[in-house]
N, C-alpha and C positions, 0 to 999 in steps of 0.2 A: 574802948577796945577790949578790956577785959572782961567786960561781958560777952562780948563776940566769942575769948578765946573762952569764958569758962563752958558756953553752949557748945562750942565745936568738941573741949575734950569729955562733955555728957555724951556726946554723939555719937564720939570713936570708944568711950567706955561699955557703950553699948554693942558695937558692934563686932566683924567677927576675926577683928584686925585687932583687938586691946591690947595684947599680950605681946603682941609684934611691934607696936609702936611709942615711942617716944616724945613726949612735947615738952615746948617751953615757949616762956609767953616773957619779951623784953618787953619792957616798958622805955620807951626810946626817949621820952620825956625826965623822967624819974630815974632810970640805970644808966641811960646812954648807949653808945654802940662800941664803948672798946670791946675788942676783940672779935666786934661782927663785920668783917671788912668787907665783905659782898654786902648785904645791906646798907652800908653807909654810903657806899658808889652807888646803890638804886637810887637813894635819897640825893646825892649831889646831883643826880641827873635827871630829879621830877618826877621821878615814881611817886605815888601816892601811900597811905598807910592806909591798911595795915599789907606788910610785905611778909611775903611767903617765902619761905626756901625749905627745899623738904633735900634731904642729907646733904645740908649743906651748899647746896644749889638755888639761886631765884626760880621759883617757879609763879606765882601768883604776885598781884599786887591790885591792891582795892578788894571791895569786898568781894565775896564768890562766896558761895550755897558748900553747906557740908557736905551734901552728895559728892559734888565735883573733888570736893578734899579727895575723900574716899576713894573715889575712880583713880586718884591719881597714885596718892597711898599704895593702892593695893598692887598699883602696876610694880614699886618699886620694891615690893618685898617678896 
């Protein structure tokens, strides 16, 4: 999965959102999910990984194409 996230954040590095946006990449295996509490309810309920939530919100889960990131990104800022 961290290759997933390191390609997504070359993606938005690049693009014309960089300066606007924020990431971070849990390792739900290795860090765990205290303090992710929407997350850990996607997981008790069979969501798959990797899970998205973009401010703080579920938005994606399983994989999805960085364009779709973007499109969604860009709605929210």
């Amino acid at each position: 999965m961290g290759e997933m996230y390191d390609e997504f954040v070359r993606f938005i590095k690049d693009s014309d959102i960089n300066e606007k946006v924020e990431t971070e990449f849990v390792d739900v295996i290795e860090d765990g999910l205290e303090g992710y509490v929407e997350a850990l309810k996607l997981l008790e309920k069979g969501y798959g990984l990797p899970l998205t939530l973009i401010n703080g919100k579920p938005r994606f889960y399983g994989g999805i194409s960085n364009e779709m990131f973007y499109d969604v990104i860009k709605k929210h800022i």
